[in-house]
C-alpha positions as CSV (number, residue, x, y, z in Angstrom):
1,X,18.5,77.1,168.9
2,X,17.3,75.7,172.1
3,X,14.4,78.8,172.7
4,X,11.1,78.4,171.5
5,X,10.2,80.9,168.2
6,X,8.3,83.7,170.0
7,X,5.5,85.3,167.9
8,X,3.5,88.0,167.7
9,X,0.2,88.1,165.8
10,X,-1.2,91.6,165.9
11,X,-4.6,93.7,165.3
12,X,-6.1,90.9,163.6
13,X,-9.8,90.4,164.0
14,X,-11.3,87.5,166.9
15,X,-12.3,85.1,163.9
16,X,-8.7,85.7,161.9
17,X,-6.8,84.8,165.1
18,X,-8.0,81.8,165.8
19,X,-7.8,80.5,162.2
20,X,-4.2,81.6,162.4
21,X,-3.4,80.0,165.9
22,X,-5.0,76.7,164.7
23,X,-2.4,76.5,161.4
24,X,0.2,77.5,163.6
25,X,-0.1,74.1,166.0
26,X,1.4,72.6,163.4
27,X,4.7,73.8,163.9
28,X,7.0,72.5,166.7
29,X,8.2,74.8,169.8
30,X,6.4,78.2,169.4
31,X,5.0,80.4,172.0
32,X,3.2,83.5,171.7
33,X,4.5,86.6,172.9
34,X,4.5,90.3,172.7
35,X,8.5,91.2,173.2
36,X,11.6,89.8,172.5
37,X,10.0,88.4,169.2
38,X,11.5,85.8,166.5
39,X,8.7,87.0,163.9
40,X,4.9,88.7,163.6
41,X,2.3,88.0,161.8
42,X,0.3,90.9,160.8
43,X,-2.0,92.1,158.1
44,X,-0.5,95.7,156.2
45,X,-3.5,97.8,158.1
46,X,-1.7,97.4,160.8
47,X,2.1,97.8,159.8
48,X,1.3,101.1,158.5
49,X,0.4,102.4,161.9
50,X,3.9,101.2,164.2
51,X,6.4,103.6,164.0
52,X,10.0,102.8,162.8
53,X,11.1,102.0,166.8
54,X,8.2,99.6,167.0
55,X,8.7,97.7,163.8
56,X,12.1,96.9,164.9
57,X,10.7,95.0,167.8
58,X,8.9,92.7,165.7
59,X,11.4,90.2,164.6
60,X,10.9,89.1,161.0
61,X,7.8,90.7,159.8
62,X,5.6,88.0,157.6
63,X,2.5,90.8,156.1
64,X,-0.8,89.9,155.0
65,X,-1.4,92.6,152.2
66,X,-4.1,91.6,149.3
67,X,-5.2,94.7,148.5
68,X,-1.6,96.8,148.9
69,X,-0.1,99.6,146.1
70,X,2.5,98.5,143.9
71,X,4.7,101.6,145.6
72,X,4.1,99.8,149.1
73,X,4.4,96.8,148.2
74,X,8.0,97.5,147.2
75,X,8.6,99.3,149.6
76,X,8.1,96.2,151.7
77,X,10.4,94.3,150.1
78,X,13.0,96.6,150.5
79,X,12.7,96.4,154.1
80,X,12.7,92.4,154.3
81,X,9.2,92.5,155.0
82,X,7.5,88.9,153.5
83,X,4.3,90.0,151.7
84,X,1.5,87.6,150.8
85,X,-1.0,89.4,148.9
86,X,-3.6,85.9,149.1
87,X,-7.2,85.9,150.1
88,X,-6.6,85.1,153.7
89,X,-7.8,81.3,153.1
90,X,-4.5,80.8,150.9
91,X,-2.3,83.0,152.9
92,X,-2.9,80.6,155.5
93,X,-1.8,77.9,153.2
94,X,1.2,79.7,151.9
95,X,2.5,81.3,155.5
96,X,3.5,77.9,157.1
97,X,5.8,76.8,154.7
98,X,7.7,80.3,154.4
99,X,7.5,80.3,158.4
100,X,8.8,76.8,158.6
101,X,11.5,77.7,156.0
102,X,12.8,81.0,157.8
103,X,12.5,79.4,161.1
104,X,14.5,76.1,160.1
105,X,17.1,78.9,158.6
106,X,17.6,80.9,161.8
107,X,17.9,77.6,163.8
108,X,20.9,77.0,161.8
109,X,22.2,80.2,161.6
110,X,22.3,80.2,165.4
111,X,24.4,76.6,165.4
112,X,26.5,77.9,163.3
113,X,27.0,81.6,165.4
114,X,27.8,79.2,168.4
115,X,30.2,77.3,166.8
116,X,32.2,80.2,165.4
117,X,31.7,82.0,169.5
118,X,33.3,78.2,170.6
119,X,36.6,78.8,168.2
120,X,37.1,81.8,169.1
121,X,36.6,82.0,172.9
122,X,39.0,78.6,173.1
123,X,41.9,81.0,171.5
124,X,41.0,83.6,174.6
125,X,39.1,86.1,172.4
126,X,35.4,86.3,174.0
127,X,32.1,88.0,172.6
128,X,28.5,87.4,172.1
129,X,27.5,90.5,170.0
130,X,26.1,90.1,166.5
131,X,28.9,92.8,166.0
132,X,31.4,90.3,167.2
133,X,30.0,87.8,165.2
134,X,30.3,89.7,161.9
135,X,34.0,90.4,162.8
136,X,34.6,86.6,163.9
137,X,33.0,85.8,160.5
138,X,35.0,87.4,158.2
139,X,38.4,86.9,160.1
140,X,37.9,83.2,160.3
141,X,37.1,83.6,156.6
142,X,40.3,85.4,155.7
143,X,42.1,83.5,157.8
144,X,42.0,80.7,155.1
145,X,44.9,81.2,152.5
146,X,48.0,83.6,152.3
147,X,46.7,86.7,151.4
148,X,47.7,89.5,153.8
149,X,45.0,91.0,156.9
150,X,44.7,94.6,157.7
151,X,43.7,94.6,161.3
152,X,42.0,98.2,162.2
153,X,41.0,99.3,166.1
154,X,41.5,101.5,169.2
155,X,44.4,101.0,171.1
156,X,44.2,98.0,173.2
157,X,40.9,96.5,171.2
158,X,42.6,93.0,171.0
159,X,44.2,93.6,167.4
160,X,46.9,91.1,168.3
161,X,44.7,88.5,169.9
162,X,42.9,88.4,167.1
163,X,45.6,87.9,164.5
164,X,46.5,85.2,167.4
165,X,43.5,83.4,167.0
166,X,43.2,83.2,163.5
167,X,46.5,82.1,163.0
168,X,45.2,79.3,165.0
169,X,42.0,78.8,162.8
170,X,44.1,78.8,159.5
171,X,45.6,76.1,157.3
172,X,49.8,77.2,158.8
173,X,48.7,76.8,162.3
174,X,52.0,74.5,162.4
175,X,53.8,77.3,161.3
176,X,55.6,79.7,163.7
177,X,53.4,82.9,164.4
178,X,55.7,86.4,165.1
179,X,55.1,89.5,166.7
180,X,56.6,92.6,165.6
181,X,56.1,95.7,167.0
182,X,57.5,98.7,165.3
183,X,57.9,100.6,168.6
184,X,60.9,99.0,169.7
185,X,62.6,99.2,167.0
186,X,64.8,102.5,165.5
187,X,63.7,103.6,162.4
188,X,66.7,103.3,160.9
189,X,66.7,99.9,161.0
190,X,63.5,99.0,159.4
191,X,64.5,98.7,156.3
192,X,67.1,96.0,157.2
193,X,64.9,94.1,159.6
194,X,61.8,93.8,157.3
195,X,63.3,93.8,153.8
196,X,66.6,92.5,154.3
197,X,69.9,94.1,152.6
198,X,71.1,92.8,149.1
199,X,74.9,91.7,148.3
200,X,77.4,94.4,148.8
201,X,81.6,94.6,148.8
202,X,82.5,93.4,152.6
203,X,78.5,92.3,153.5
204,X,76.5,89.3,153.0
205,X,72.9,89.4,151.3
206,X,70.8,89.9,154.2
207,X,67.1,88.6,154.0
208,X,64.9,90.5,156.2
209,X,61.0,88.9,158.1
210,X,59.7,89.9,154.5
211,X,62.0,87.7,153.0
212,X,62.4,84.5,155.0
213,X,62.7,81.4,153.0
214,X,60.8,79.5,155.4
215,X,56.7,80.2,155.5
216,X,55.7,82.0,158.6
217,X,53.0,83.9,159.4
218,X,54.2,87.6,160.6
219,X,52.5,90.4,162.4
220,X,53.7,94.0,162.4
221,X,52.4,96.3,164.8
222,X,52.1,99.9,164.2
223,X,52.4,100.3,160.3
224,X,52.4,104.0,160.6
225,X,55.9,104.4,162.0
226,X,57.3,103.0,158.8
227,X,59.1,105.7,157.2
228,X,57.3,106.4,153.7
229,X,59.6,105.2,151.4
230,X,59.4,101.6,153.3
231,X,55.5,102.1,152.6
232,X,56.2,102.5,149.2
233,X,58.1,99.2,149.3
234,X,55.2,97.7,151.3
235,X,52.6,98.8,148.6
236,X,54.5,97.2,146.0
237,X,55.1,93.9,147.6
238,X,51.2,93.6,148.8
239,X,50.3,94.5,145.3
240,X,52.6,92.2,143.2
241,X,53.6,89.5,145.9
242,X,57.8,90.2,144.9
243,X,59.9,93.1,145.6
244,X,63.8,94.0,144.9
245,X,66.1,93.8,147.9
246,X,67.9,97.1,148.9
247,X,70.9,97.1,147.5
248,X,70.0,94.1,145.3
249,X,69.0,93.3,141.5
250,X,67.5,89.5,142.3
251,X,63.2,89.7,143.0
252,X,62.3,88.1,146.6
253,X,59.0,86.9,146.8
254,X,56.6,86.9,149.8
255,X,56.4,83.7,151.9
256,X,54.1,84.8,154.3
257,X,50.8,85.1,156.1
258,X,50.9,88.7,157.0
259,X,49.0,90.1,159.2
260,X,49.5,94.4,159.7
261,X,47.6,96.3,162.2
262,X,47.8,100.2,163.5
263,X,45.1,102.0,166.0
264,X,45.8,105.2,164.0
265,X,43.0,106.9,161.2
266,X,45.5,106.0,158.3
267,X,42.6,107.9,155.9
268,X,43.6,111.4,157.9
269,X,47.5,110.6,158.0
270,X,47.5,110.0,154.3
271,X,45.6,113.2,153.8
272,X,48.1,115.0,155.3
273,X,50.9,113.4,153.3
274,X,52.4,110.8,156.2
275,X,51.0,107.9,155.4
276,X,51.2,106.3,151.1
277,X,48.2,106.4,149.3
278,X,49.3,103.1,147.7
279,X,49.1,101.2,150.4
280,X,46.2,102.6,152.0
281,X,44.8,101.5,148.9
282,X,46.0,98.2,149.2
283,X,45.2,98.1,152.9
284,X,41.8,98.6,152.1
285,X,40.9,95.4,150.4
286,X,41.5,93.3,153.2
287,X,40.5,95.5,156.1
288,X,39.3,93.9,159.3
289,X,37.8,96.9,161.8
290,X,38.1,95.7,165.4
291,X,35.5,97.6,167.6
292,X,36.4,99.6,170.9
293,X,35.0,97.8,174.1
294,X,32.3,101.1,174.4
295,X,31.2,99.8,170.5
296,X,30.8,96.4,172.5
297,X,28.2,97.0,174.5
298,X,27.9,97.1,178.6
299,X,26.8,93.5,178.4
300,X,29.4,92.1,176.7
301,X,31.6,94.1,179.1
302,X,30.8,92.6,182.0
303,X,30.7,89.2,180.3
304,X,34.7,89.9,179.2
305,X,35.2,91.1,183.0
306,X,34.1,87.5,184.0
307,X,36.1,85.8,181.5
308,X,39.1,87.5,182.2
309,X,38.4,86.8,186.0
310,X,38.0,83.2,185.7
311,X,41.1,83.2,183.7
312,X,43.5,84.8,185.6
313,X,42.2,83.1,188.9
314,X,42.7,79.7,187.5
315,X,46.4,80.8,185.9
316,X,47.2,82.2,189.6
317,X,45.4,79.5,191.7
318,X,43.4,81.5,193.4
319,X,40.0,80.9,194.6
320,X,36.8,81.6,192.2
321,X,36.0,84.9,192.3
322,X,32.9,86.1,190.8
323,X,32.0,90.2,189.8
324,X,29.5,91.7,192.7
325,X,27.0,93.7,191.5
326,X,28.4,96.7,193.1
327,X,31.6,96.1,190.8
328,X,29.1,95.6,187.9
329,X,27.8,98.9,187.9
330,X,30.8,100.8,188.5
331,X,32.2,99.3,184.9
332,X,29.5,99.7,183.3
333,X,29.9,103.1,184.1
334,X,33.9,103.9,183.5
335,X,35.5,105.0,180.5
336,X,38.0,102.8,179.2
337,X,40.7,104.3,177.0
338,X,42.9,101.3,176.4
339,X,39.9,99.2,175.7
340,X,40.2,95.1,176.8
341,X,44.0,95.9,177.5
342,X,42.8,98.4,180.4
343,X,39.8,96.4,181.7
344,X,42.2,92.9,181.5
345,X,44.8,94.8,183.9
346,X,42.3,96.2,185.8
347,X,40.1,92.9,186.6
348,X,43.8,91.6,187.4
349,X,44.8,93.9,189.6
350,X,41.5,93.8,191.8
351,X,41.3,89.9,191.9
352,X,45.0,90.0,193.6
353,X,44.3,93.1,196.0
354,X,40.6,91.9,196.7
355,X,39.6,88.8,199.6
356,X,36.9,86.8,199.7
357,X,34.6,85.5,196.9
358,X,33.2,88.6,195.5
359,X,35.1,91.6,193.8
360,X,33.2,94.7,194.9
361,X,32.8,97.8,193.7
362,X,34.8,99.2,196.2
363,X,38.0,96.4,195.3
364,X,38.3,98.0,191.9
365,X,41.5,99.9,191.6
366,X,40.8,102.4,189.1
367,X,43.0,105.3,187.9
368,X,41.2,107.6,189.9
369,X,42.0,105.6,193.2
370,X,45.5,106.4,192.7
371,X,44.8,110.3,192.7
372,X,43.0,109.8,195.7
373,X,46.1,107.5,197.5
374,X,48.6,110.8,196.0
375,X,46.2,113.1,197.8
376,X,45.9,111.1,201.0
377,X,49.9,110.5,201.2
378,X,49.7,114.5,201.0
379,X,47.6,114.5,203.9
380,X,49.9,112.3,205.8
381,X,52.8,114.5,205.3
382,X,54.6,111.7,203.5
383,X,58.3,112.2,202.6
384,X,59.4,113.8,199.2
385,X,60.8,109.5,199.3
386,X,57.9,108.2,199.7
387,X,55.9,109.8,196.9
388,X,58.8,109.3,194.4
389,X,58.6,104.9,195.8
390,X,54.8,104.8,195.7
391,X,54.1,106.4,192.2
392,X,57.4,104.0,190.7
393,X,55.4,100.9,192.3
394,X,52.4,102.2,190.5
395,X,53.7,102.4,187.1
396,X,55.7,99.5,187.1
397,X,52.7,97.7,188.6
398,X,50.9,99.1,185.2
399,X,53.4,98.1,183.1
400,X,53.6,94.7,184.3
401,X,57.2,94.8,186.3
402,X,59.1,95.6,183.0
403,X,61.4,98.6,184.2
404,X,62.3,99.9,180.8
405,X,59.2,100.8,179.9
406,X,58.4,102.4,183.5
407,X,61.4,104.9,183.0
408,X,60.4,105.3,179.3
409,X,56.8,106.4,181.1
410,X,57.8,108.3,184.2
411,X,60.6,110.2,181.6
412,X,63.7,108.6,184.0
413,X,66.1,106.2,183.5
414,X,65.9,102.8,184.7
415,X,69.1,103.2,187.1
416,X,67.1,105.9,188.8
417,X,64.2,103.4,189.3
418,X,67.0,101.0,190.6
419,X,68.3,103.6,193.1
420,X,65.5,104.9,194.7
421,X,64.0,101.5,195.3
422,X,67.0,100.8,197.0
423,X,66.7,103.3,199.3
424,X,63.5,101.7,200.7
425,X,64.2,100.1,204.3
């Protein structure tokens, strides 16, 4: 922790003061201070008149109490508060060891917050927020043996990158990492691609991802669309590591890191029969919540809008750009649906369409510049063409040139996108 401890020492008495400032010189890199505070020093007198919004500012509160009730004194405690209940002489003697104590405790605590922000942010996941520490925490934590993760969030919150990067923080990094997302597949064939398909007249057994011989570590994306039997299946195998191939009499046991993730509220789904209570149950136990980009904070958002900036301009080789104010304040200010998904694509999109060194607030290419492009090709008199060419560049600009998914989103098939781009002189 590089910053000096900042303390507050408030409404004590002229002669109290100095005694306390004089102990105090004996501890290194301190500087008194009146926000933004590490700890106060205080005597109960005074705690009792902040409100609940003030004592938060105070850092960790270190209370001189000697004549305090038994009720308030644990009520104290309760809130963290250090209580010395001394003749001020001793409390003097027993304050700097505690304070020494704590502050030597936070010190580390803060090397070891960097060091966990380091990991993570060379795997491409970025944050500074104590909530983003928690999470980085725990998934670095679980990350550790073969138990199964339950990955939790809004569309677009960076479930994937996430199971990503602790793949890369755990013991099988060596191992191959795969992606499946439910979406593309029918839901017919689930059950053979996941579970595999036991011996039958004129078929080979069949082991499915669930079953590979070979350790892996597997993600599946959108858990909801399994169909509930499947879920049932799923519940079983999480719960007793083994499970019975379709079709088959021999156990198959899991072999895998798995990691599962939906954006759906699976506790509303299973309350209306859609989603097994077994395996929300199971699910549960090893749940890992992945906050929305709003949750994040507007700080943290513009720290991710750099990030992402400086990424994509050194993967292109473009110039440095850098996030004018102007830009600033108009992100800090939009809504964004698709979370770090959206904001990556947008912060993309205006490094390529904006010039010089800045990216204004003017160069972002929001949703709502598109409405205002449809109305002014409107006001142009544009042909029936033209609006049917500009809004197929625009979706397949969102959807990153893959045409399939364009057609899926424009509710057209991709030989249409094929012909009327064709028709473009």
């Amino acid at each position: 922790m590089k910053a000096p401890l900042r303390l507050g020492l408030w409404a004590w008495p002229k002669a109290k003061k100095q005694a306390l400032l004089g102990s105090l010189q004996s501890i290194k890199h301190w500087e008194l201070g009146e926000e933004k505070l590490g700890a106060s020093i205080l005597p109960f007198s005074a705690l009792a008149n902040l409100s609940a919004s003030q004592v938060r500012q105070l850092g960790q509160i270190f209370c001189w109490a000697p004549e305090i009730s038994w009720e308030d004194y644990q009520d104290l405690l309760a809130r963290q508060v250090l209580v010395f209940r001394a003749p001020f002489p001793i409390f003097l003697q027993q304050l700097l060891p505690f304070l020494q104590a704590w502050w030597k405790e936070q010190i580390a605590l803060a090397q070891e917050e960097e060091a966990i922000l380091t990991e993570f942010a060379e795997l491409g996941l970025w944050g500074q927020s104590k909530l983003m520490i928690r999470l980085f925490k725990r998934a670095k934590l679980l990350a550790q043996n073969k138990d199964f993760v339950f990955l939790q969030g809004p569309a677009g919150s960076g479930k994937s990158w996430l199971a990503g990067a602790m793949h890369g923080l755990s013991p099988f990094e060596q191992q191959p990492f795969i992606t499946v997302n439910l979406m593309d597949h029918k839901r017919e064939d689930l059950e053979r691609l996941l579970f595999g398909q036991g011996k039958k007249k004129g078929h080979e057994r069949h082991f499915g991802l669930l079953s590979s011989r070979g350790f892996q570590a597997l993600l599946i994306q959108h858990i909801e669309l399994l169909p509930f039997d499947l879920q049932e299946l799923l519940a079983k195998l999480l719960k007793e590591g083994k499970y019975i191939l379709p079709q088959g009499d021999s156990p198959v046991f899991l072999n895998q890191k798995l990691y599962l993730s939906s954006s759906k509220d699976l506790d509303y789904l299973q309350e209306q029969k859609k989603f097994s209570s077994q395996l929300l149950q199971q699910l549960k136990t090893r749940k890992l919540r992945i906050p929305s980009l709003s949750e994040r904070g507007k700080g943290e958002l513009i720290q991710l809008s750099q990030q992402f900036l400086r990424q994509f301009c050194e993967e292109q080789g473009l110039q440095l750009k850098s996030l004018h104010k102007s830009a600033q304040n108009r992100l800090k200010n939009w809504y964004f649906s698709e979370n770090l998904r959206e904001l990556k694509q947008l912060i993309e999109r205006s490094a390529l369409l904006s010039t010089g060194r800045f990216i204004k607030g003017k160069d972002l290419w929001l949703e709502d510049d598109f409405k205002q492009e449809v109305q002014q090709w409107i006001k142009n008199g544009s042909s029936m063409q033209e609006y049917q060419r500009q809004i197929i560049r625009h979706q397949l600009y969102v959807q990153k040139n893959h045409v399939v998914k364009a057609a899926q989103a424009l509710g057209i098939g991709k030989s249409t996108i094929y012909r009327i781009l064709e028709q473009e002189e």
